[in-house]
C-alpha positions in Angstrom: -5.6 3.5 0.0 -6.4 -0.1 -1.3 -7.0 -1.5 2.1 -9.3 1.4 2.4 -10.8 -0.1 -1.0 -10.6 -3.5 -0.2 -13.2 -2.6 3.3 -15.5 -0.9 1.0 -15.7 -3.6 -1.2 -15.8 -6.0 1.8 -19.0 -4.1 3.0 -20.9 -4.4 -0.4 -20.3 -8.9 0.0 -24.0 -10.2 0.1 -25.7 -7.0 -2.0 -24.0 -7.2 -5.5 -24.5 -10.5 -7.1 -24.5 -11.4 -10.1 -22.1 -8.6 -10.0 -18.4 -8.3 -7.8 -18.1 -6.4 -5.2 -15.9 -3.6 -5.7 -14.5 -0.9 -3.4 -13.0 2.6 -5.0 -11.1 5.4 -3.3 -10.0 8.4 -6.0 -7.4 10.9 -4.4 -5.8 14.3 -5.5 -3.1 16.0 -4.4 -2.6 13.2 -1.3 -6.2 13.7 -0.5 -8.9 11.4 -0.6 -11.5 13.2 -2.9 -13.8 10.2 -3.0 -14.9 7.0 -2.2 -17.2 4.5 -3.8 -18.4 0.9 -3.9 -20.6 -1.6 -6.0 -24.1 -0.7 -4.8 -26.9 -3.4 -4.1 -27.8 -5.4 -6.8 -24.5 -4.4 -8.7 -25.4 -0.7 -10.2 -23.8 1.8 -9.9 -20.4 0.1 -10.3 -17.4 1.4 -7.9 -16.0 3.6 -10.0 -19.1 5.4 -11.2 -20.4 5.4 -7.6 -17.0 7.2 -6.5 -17.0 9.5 -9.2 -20.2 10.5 -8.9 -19.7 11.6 -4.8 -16.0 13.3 -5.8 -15.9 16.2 -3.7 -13.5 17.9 -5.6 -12.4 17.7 -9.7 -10.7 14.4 -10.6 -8.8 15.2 -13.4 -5.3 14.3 -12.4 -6.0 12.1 -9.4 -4.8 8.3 -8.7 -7.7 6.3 -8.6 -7.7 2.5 -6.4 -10.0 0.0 -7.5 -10.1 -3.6 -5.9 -11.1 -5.0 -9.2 -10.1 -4.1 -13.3 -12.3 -1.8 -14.1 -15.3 -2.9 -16.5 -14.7 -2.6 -20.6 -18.1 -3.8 -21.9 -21.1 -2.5 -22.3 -24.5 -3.7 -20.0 -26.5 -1.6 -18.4 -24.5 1.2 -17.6 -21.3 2.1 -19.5 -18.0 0.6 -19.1 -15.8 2.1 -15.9 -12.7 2.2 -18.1 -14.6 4.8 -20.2 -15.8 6.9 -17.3 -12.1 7.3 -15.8 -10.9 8.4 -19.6 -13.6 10.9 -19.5 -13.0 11.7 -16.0 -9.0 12.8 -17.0 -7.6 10.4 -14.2 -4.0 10.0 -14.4 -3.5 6.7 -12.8 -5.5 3.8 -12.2 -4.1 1.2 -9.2 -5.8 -2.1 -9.7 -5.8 -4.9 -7.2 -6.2 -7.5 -9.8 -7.2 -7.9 -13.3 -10.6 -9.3 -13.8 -11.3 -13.2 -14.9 -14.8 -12.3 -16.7 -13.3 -12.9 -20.4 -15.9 -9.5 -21.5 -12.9 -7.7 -19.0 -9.9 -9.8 -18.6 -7.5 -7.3 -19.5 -9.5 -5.2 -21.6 -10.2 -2.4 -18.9 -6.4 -2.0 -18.5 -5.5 -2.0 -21.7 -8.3 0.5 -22.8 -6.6 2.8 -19.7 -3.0 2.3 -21.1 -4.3 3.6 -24.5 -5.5 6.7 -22.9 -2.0 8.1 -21.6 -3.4 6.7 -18.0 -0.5 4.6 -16.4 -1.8 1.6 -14.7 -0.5 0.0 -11.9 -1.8 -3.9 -11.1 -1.4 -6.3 -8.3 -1.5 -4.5 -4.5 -3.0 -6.4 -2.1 -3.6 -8.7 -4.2 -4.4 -11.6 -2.5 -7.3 -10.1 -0.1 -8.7 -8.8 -4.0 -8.4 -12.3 -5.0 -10.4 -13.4 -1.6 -12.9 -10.7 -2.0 -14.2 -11.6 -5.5 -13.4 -15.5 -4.5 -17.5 -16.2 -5.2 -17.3 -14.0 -8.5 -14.3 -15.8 -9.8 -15.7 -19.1 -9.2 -18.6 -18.5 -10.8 -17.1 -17.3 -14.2 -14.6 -20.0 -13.8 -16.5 -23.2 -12.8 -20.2 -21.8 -13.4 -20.6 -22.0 -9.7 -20.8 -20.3 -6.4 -18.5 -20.7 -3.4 -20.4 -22.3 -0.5 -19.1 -22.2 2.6 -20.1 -24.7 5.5 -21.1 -22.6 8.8 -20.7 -25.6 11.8 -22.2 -24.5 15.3 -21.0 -27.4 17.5 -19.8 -29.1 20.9 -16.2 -30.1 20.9 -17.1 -33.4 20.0 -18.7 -32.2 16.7 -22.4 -32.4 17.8 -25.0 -30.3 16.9 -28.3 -31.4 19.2 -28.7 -34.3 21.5 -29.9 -37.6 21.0 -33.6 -36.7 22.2 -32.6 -33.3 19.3 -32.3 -30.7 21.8 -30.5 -28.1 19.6 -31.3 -24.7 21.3 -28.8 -23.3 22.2 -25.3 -24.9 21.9 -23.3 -22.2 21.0 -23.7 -18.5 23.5 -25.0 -14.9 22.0 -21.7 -13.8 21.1 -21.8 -16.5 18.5 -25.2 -16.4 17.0 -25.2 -12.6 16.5 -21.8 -13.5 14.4 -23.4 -16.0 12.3 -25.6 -13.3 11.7 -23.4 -11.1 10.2 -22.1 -14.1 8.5 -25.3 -14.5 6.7 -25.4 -10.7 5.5 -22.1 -11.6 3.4 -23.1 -14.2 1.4 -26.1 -14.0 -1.7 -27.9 -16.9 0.0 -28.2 -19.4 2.7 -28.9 -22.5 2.0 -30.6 -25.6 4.3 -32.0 -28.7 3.6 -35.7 -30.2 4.1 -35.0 -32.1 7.1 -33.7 -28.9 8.9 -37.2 -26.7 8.1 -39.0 -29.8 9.4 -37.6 -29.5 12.6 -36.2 -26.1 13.7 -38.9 -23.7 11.2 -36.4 -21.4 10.5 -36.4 -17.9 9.1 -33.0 -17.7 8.1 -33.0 -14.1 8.4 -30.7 -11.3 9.2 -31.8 -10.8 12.7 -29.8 -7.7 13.8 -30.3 -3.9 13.9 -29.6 -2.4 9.8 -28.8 -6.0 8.3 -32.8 -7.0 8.2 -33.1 -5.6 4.9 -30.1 -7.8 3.8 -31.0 -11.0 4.6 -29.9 -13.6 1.6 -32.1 -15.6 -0.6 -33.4 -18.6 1.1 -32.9 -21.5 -0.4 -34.2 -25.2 1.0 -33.6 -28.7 -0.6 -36.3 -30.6 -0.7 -36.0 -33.5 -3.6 -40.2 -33.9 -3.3 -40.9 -29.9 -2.8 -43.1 -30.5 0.8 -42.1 -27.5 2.0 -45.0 -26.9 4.7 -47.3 -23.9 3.7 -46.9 -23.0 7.6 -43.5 -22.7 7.9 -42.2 -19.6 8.8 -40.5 -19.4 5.2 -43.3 -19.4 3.3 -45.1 -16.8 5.2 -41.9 -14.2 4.3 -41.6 -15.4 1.1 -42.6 -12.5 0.0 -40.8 -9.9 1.5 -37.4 -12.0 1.6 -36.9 -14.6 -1.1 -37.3 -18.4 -1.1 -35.9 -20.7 -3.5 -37.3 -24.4 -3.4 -35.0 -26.6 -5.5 -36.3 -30.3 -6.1 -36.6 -33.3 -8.6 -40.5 -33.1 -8.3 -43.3 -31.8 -6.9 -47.0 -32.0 -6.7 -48.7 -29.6 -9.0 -51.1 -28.3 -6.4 -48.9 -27.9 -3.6 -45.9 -26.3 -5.7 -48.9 -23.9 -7.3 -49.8 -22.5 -3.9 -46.2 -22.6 -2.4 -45.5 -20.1 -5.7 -49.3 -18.1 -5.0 -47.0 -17.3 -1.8 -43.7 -16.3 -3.9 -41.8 -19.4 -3.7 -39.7 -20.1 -6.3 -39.2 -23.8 -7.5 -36.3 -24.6 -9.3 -36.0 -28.4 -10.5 -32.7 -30.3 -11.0 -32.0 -33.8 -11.8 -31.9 -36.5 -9.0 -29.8 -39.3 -7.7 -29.9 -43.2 -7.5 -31.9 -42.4 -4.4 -34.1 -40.1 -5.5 -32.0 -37.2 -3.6 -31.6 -33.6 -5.7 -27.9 -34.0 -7.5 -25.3 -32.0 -6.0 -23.8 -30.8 -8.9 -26.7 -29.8 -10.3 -27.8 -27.7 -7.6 -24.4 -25.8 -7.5 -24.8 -25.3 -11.8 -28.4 -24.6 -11.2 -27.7 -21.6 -8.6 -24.5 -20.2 -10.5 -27.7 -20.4 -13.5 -28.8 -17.9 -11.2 -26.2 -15.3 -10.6 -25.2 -16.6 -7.3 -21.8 -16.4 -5.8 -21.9 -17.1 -2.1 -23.6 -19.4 -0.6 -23.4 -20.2 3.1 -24.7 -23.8 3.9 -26.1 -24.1 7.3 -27.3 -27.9 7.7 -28.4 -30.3 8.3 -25.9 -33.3 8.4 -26.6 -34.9 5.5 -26.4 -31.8 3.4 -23.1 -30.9 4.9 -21.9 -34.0 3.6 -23.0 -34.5 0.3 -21.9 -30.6 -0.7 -18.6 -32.3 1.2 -18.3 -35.7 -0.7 -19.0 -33.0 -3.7 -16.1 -31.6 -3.3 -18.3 -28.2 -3.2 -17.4 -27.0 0.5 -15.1 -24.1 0.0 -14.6 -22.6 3.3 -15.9 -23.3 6.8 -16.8 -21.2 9.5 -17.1 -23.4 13.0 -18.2 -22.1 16.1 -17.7 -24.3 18.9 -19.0 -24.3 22.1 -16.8 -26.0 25.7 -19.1 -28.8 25.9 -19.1 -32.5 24.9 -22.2 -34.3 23.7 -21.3 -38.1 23.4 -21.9 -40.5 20.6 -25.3 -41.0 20.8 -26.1 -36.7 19.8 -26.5 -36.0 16.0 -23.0 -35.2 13.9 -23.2 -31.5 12.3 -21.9 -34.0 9.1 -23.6 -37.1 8.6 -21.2 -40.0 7.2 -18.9 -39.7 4.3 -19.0 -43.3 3.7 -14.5 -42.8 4.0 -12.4 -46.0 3.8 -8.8 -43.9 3.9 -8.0 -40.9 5.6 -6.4 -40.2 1.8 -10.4 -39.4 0.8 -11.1 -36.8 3.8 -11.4 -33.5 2.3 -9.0 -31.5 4.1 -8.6 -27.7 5.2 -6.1 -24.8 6.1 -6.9 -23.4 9.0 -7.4 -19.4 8.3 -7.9 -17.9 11.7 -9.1 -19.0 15.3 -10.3 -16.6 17.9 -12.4 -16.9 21.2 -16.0 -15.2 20.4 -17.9 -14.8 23.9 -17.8 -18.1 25.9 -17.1 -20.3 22.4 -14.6 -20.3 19.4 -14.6 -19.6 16.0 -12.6 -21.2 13.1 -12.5 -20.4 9.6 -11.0 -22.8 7.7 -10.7 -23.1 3.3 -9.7 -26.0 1.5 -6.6 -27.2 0.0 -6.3 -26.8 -3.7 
């Protein structure tokens, strides 16, 4: 029943932020009654969402929950409340929420009701689940996670910049989906300038869930042709820079851009860590970093990249192509951030990794 729980809430990854996403099964009498998850945008919670499509009374049944269910009031009630009122008798709960409005409070609340409360099943895929929403509490931060589509050799176009296409269909249809899990993609000024991108959801019922947009560009000269600004307005585009000039960032926001300013380097470049405080600012909690070189790196010399998806494709480039990082400026292997690899599987003609970051 909690894996059942856990898919749910798997499904709702990309649609809930600044909220968790949450998966909830209720079952009575060894049948599943109902079965909920965090809607988009974060309302109706789990809970509410599965009591409210309960195809038969609760009262009495076991409900699963991925995540502690919510003690604090916002815009709807708290969760804990609605399964007192419901007459549940048990609650099985992944794992206890880190927001300190929750931590511990839902389950405590339950326990003083007479419901027993069980915590810690599947734990560890919970824990995964709500990694971006535990970061963000924690650090004030969103995960980002580093999408590489490469030759063996690590290359992403040639030298002339061919780029188009490295990796097969199979590959780019999963990058894809990758996108509809996270709350935004995010690319820097460099890679608009020479590939226009739309950095949509481009496959049948995900369109709809395409991220937020966001580009890097430390002077805001995001071209008023580019294929992001003419969807601004249907999908939404976040410009984050030191400065801009007032007429141009005027009409990129007549065309529902939004420009968000953080401090700047020694070299004029946006800061880093300010971009990653300035988007947690902002509710995010995934964020999937698709190039170019030199943003890879500085979200990797950061110490930002949480997790890496690599697609790569059976061919070799040479030295002289362009590095999906650009240099990290290492004098020790000591300095390299370093990975666990998660998973490897063959994906058409290429291969995908997935890799996260030792702690």
């Amino acid at each position: 029943m909690m894996r059942s729980a856990l898919a749910l809430a798997r499904r709702s990854l990309g649609r809930t932020w600044p909220n968790p996403a949450v998966g909830c099964v209720i079952v009575r009498e060894g049948r599943v009654i109902a079965r909920g998850r965090t809607r988009d945008g974060g309302r109706p919670h789990a809970e509410a969402d599965a009591l409210a499509r309960a195809i038969a009374p609760v009262a009495g049944a076991t409900v699963y929950v991925t995540l502690e269910p919510c003690a604090h009031h916002g815009r709807t009630p708290p969760c804990a409340d609605s399964l007192i009122a419901a007459s549940v008798s048990r609650v099985v709960s992944a794992i206890e929420d880190l927001d300190p409005r929750v931590k511990g409070q839902g389950h405590a609340r339950l326990r003083a009701a007479g419901i027993a409360v069980e915590i810690g099943e599947e734990a560890a895929e919970a824990a995964d689940v709500n990694a971006g929403f535990f970061r963000r509490v924690e650090n004030g931060r969103p995960i980002f996670h580093l999408k590489l589509a490469t030759s063996l050799d690590g290359a992403i176009a040639t030298a002339a910049g061919e780029s188009k296409w490295i990796t097969g269909t199979a590959a780019r249809t999963d990058g894809h989906r990758l996108r509809a899990t996270h709350d935004a993609v995010l690319v820097g000024a460099n890679t608009v300038a020479q590939d226009d991108p739309e950095l949509t959801c481009r496959l049948p019922g995900l369109l709809d869930h395409s991220p937020v947009r966001i580009v890097l560009d430390s002077q805001a000269r995001l071209p008023l042709g580019s294929k992001l600004v003419a969807t601004a307005g249907k999908i939404p585009v976040w410009l984050v820079c030191v400065e801009a000039d007032p007429g141009h960032e005027a009409r990129l926001v007549e065309r529902g851009v939004r420009v968000i300013r953080v401090p700047a380097v020694a070299d004029g470049r946006v800061e880093i860590l300010a971009v990653a405080r300035a988007l947690g600012d902002q509710g995010l909690t995934r964020v999937l970093i698709e190039g170019g070189g030199q943003v890879a790196a500085a979200f990797l010399k950061a110490g930002l990249v949480d997790r890496i998806t690599h697609y790569r494709a059976g061919l070799v480039m040479g030295a002289d192509s362009r590095s999906a990082v650009a240099g990290l400026g290492l004098e020790r292997l000591d300095f390299a951030p370093r990975f666990t690899l998660v998973s490897a599987r063959p994906i058409g003609a290429d291969t995908v990794e997935t890799w996260r970051r030792d702690t």
